[in-house]
C-alpha positions in Angstrom: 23.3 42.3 -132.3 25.9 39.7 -131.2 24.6 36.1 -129.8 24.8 37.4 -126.5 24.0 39.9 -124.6 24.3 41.6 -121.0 22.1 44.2 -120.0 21.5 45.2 -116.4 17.3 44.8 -116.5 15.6 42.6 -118.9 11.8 43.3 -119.4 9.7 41.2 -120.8 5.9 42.7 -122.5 5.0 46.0 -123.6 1.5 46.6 -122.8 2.0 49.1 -120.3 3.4 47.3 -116.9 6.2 46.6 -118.9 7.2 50.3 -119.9 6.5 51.9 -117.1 8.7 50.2 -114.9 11.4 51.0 -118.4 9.9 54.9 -117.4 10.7 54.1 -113.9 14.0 53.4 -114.2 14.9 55.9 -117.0 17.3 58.3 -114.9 19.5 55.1 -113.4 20.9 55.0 -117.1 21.3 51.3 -116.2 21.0 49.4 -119.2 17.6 48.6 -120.1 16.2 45.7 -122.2 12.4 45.8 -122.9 11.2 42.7 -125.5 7.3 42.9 -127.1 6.3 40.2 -129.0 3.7 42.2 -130.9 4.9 45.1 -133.4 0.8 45.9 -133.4 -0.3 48.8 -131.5 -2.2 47.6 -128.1 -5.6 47.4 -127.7 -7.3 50.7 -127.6 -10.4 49.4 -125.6 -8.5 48.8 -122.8 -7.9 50.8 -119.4 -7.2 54.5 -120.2 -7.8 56.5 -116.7 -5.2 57.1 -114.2 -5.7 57.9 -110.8 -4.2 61.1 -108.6 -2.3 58.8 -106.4 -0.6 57.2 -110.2 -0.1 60.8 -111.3 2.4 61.3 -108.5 4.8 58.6 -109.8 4.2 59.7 -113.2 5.1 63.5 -112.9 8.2 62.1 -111.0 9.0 60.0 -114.4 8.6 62.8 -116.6 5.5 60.9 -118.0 2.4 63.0 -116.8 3.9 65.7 -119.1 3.9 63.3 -122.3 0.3 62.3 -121.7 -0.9 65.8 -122.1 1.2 66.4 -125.0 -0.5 63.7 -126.9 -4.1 64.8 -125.6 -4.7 63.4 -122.5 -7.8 65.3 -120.6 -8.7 65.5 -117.1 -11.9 64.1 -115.0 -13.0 65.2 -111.6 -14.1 62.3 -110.0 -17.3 60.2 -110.8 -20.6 59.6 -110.1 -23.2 56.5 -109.4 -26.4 57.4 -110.2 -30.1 56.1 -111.2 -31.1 55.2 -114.8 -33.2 58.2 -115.0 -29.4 60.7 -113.9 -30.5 61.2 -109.9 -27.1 61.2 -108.3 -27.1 58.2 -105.5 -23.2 59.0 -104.6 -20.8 61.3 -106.3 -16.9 60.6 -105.8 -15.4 64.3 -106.2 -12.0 64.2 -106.1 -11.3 67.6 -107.1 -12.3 68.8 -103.2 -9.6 66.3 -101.7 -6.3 67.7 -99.9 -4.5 66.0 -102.7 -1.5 66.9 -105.4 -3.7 66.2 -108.3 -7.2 66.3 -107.7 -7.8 64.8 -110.7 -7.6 61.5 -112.7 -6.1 61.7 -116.2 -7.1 59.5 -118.9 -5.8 59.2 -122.4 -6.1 55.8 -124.8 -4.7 53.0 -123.9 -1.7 52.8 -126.4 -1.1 56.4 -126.1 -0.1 55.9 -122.1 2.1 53.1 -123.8 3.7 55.5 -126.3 4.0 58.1 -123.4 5.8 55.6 -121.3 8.6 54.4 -123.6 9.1 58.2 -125.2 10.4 58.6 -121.0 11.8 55.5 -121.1 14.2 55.9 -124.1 15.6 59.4 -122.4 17.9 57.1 -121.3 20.5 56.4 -123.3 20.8 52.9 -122.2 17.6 52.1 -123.3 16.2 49.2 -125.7 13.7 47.9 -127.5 13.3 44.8 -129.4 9.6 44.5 -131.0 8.5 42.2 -132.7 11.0 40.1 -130.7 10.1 36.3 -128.8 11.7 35.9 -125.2 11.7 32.4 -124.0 13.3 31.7 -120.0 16.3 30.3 -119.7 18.3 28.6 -116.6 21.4 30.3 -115.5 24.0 30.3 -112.3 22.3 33.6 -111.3 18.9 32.6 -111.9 17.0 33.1 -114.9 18.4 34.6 -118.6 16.4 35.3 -121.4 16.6 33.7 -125.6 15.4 36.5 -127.9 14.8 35.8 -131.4 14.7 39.0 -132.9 15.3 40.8 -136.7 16.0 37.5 -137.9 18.6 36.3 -135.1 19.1 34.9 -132.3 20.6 35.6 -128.9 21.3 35.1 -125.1 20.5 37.5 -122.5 22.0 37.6 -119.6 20.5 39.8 -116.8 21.2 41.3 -113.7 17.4 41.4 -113.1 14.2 39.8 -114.8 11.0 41.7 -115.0 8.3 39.5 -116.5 5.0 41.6 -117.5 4.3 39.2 -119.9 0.8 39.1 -119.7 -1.6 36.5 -116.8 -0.3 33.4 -118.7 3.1 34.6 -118.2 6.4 31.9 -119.8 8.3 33.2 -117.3 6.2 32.9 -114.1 6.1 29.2 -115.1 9.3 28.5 -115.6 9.9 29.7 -112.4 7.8 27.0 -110.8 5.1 30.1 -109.1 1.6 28.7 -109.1 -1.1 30.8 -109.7 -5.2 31.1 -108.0 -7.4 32.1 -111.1 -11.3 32.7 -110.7 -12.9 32.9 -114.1 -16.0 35.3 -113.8 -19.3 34.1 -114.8 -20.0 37.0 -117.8 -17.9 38.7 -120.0 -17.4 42.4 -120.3 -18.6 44.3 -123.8 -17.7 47.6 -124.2 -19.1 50.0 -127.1 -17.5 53.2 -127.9 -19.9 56.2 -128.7 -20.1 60.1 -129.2 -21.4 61.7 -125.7 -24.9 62.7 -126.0 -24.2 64.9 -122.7 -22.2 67.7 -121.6 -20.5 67.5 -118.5 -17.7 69.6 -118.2 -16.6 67.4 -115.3 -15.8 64.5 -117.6 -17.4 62.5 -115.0 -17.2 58.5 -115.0 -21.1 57.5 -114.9 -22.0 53.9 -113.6 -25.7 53.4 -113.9 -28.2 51.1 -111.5 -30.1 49.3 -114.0 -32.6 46.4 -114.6 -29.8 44.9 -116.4 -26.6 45.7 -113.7 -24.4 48.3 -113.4 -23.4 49.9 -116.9 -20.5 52.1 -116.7 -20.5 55.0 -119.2 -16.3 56.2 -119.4 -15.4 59.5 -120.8 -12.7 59.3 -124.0 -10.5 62.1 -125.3 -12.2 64.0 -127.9 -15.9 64.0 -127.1 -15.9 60.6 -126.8 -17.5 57.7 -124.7 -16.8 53.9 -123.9 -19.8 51.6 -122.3 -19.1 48.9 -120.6 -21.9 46.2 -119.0 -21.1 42.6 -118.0 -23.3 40.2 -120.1 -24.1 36.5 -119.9 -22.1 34.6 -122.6 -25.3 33.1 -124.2 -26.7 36.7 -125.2 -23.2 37.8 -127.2 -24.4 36.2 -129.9 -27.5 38.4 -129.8 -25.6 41.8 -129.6 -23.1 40.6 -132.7 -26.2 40.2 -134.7 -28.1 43.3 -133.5 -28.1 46.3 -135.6 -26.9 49.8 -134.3 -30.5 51.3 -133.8 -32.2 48.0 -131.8 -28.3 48.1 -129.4 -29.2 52.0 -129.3 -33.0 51.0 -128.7 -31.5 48.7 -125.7 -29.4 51.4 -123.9 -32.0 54.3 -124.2 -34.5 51.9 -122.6 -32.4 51.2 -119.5 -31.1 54.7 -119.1 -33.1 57.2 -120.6 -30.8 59.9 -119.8 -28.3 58.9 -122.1 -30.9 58.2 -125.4 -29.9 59.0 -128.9 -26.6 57.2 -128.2 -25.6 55.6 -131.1 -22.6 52.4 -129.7 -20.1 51.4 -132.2 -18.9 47.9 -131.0 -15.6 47.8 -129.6 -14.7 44.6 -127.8 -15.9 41.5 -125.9 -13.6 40.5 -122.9 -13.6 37.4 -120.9 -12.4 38.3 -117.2 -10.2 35.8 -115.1 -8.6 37.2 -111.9 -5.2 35.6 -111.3 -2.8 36.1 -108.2 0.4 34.8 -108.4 1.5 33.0 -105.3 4.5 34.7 -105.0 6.2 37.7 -106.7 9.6 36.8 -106.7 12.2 34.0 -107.6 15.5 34.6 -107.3 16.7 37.6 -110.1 13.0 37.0 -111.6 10.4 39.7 -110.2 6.3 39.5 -111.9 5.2 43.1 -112.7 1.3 43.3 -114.1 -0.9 40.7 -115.2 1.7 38.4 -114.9 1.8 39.1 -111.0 -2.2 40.0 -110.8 -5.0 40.8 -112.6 -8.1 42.4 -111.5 -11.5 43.0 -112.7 -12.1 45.9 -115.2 -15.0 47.6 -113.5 -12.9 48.8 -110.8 -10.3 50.3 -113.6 -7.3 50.0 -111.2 -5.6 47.2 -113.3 -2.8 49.9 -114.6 -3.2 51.9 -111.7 -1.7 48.7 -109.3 0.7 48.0 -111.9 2.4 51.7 -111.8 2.2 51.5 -108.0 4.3 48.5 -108.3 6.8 49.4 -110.7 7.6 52.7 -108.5 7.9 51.2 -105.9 10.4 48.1 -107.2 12.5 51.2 -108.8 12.6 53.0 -106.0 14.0 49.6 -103.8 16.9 48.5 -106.6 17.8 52.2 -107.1 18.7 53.8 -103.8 21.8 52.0 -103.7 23.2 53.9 -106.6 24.0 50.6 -108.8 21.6 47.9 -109.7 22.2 45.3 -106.7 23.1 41.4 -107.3 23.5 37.8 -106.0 22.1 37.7 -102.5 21.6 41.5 -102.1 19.2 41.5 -105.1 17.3 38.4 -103.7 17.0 40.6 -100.2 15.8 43.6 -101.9 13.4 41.8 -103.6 12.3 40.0 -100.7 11.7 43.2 -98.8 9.6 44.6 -101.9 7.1 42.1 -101.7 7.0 42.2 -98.1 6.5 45.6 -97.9 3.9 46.2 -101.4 2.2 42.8 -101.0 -0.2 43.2 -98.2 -1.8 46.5 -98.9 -2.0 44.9 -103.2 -3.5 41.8 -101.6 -6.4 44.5 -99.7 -7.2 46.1 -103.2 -7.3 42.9 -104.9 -9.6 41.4 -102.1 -11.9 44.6 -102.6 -11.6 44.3 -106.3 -12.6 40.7 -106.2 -15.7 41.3 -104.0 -16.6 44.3 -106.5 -16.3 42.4 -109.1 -18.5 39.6 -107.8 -21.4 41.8 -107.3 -21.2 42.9 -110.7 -21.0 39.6 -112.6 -24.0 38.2 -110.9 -26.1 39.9 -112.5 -29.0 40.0 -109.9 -31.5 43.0 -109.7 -31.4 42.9 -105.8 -28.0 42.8 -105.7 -27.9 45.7 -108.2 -30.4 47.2 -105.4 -28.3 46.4 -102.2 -25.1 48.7 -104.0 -27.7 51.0 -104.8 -28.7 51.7 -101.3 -24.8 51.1 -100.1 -23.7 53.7 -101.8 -26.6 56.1 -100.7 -25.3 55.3 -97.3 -22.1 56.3 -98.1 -23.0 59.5 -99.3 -24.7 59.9 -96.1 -22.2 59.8 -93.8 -19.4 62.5 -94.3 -16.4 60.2 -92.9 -17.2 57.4 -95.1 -17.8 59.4 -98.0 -14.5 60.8 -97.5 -13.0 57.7 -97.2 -14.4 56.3 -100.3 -13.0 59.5 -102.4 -10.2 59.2 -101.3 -9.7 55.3 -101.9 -11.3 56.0 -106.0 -8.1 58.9 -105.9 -5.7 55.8 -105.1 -5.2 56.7 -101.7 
C-alpha cells in the first residue's frame, strides 16, 4: 500500500448498505474501495428478510444466487393474527403478478458475505477491514485517510459513498444536519426453535395485551421474537430465568407455548433522516442517509433500493462521471429516489409510533384496521403488494 491512493469509488462501512452498493457496481470493473472498521462478523440479530421487489436487483447482481448457496429459504408472505392464531389479515405474496413472489431471508452476516463474494467478481475490487476512514477536504470535494495493516494513507476518490452507520463521520464533515426521533421503548428480540409447522415460513405478528410481538422465521427451523418493551422492565427480563420468559410468552399467545427464547439482543431505536443526501462527490447510502424502525423490516430493503438505483445513474454513461457532471447526477438521484424514500419513511414512522406506545387500544384500533383491510379486495391488494416492496 503506497501513502496514497486513487480509486474511482470509495465506500465507507460494511454492514450491508455498504456492500451492496460494492455488488452493485461489480460489472463497471471501476475500481472499488470498500473500508470496515470492524474485522467482527456483524450482528446476527439484525434484519435478515428481503423483499420481492429487493430480489429483482439482487438477481440482476448475481447476489440472489449466493444467498441460496449459503442457505437462504423462502417465505410466502405473512400474517397478523390474534393471540389465540385466528388470522385478522394475511399478506400472501405468493398470489401477486410479481417476479418473485416470495421474500428471502437468510442471517444477517450471511447477506453481507453474499454481497462482497459478488462484489469481489470484480477485479478491481478492495477491501480494507479492520481499517479507520476519517474525511478529508480536497479540490474535488471530499478524500478519505485510512489507517490500515499498520499504515497510513490518502484516498483520493472520484466518488464518496458513506454507509457508515446513523452517526455517520462523513455526513458531518459534510456540514448535513440530521432530524432524529428517539422512540420511547426499546426492541428485545429472543431467538428460539419453532414450536409450529408452517410450511409457508410465515412472518407472525401477534395482537396482544402487551403489543404487537412479531414472531420471524430463521433458516434452519429457527425463530426470532421481537416485542418493544419499556426500558424500566429490561432489567426484569435480564434477570428472568428461561422457563418464567417462556411462562411470559405462552401466556400472551398461547399458540406458540412450549417456546423456550434464548436471549439475543436489546436495541434502542432512533429514526434519523438526513437533510440532504448529497454534497458535492459525497453521497449517504443506509443508516447514514436513514434509518427506520425495525418492525417494518425494510431498513436493508430501502438501502438496496438505493444503492441500485445510484449504480444504475453513475453507470449508464459507460465511465464513472466527475466534477460538475457527477454533482448533476447526483442531484438528479436524489430528486428522483427521494420522494417516494421520504413516503416509506413517513409510513414507517407512523408504524412505528403505534407500536412503541404501547397502549392496548391502540393495539385494538390496528387490530380492527387490519380486519378492514382484509375486507376489502382493493385494499388488501394494495397492502400485499406494498409488504412485496412494490
Amino acid at each position: 500500500m503506497t501513502d496514497r491512493e486513487q480509486v474511482d469509488v470509495a465506500i465507507v462501512g460494511g454492514g450491508i448498505a455498504g456492500p451492496a452498493m460494492a455488488a452493485a457496481l461489480a460489472s463497471t470493473g471501476w475500481r472499488v474501495l470498500l473500508v470496515e472498521r470492524s474485522a467482527d462478523p456483524i450482528d446476527t440479530a439484525r434484519g435478515d428478510h428481503l423483499q420481492p421487489k429487493t430480489c429483482e436487483w439482487l438477481q440482476d447482481w448475481g447476489v440472489l444466487e449466493e444467498l441460496f448457496s449459503r442457505g437462504a429459504e423462502k417465505r410466502l408472505g405473512a400474517r397478523y393474527l390474534t393471540p389465540e392464531g385466528d388470522t385478522v389479515l394475511p399478506v400472501p405474496c405468493d398470489q401477486l403478478d410479481i417476479p418473485h413472489p416470495y421474500f428471502v431471508y437468510l442471517n444477517h452476516e450471511l447477506i453481507c458475505e453474499a454481497l462482497l463474494a459478488v462484489a469481489a467478481r470484480n477485479p478491481n475490487f478492495v477491501l480494507w477491514r479492520p481499517a479507520a476512514a476519517l474525511p478529508m477536504q480536497t479540490s474535488a470535494g471530499f478524500g478519505l485517510r485510512v489507517d490500515y495493516d499498520g499504515k497510513s494513507c490518502e484516498v483520493d476518490a472520484g466518488l464518496i459513498v458513506a454507509a457508515d452507520g446513523r452517526t455517520s463521520r462523513f455526513r458531518r464533515a459534510a456540514g448535513i444536519d440530521a432530524e432524529t426521533y428517539a422512540y420511547a421503548n426499546p426492541m428485545l428480540t429472543f431467538f428460539a426453535r419453532r414450536t409450529l409447522a408452517d410450511p409457508r415460513n410465515d412472518v407472525r405478528a401477534y395482537f396482544t395485551a402487551s403489543g404487537v410481538i412479531s414472531v420471524i422465521p430463521r433458516t434452519g427451523d429457527g425463530w426470532k421474537i421481537g416485542l418493544p418493551v419499556p426500558p424500566g422492565e429490561l432489567p426484569g427480563w435480564r434477570q428472568a430465568g428461561s422457563e418464567e420468559i417462556a411462562g411470559r410468552f405462552a401466556a400472551w399467545i398461547p399458540e406458540i407455548a412450549g417456546v423456550r427464547p434464548e436471549f439475543a439482543g436489546v436495541y434502542p431505536i432512533t429514526r434519523m433522516t438526513a437533510a440532504q443526501w448529497t454534497e458535492k462527490n459525497l453521497v449517504l447510502l443506509g443508516d447514514a442517509c436513514n434509518t427506520l424502525h425495525p418492525g417494518r423490516s425494510q431498513g436493508m430493503n430501502v438501502a438496496m433500493r438505493a444503492a441500485n438505483r445510484l449504480a444504475q445513474l453513475l453507470s449508464e454513461a459507460g465511465e464513472l462521471p466527475a466534477g460538475t457532471e457527477l454533482q448533476a447526477v447526483l442531484a438528479s438521484y436524489e430528486a428522483e429516489v427521494r420522494p417516494p424514500m421520504d413516503a416509506r419513511l413517513a409510513d414507517n414512522h407512523e408504524r412505528g409510533l403505534e407500536m412503541d406506545r404501547l397502549d392496548p387500544e391502540d393495539t385494538q384500533r390496528m387490530r380492527l384496521r387490519m380486519a378492514a383491510v382484509a375486507a376489502d379486495p382493493d385494499a388488501h391488494r394494495r397492502y400485499c403488494l406494498a409488504s412485496a416492496g412494490y
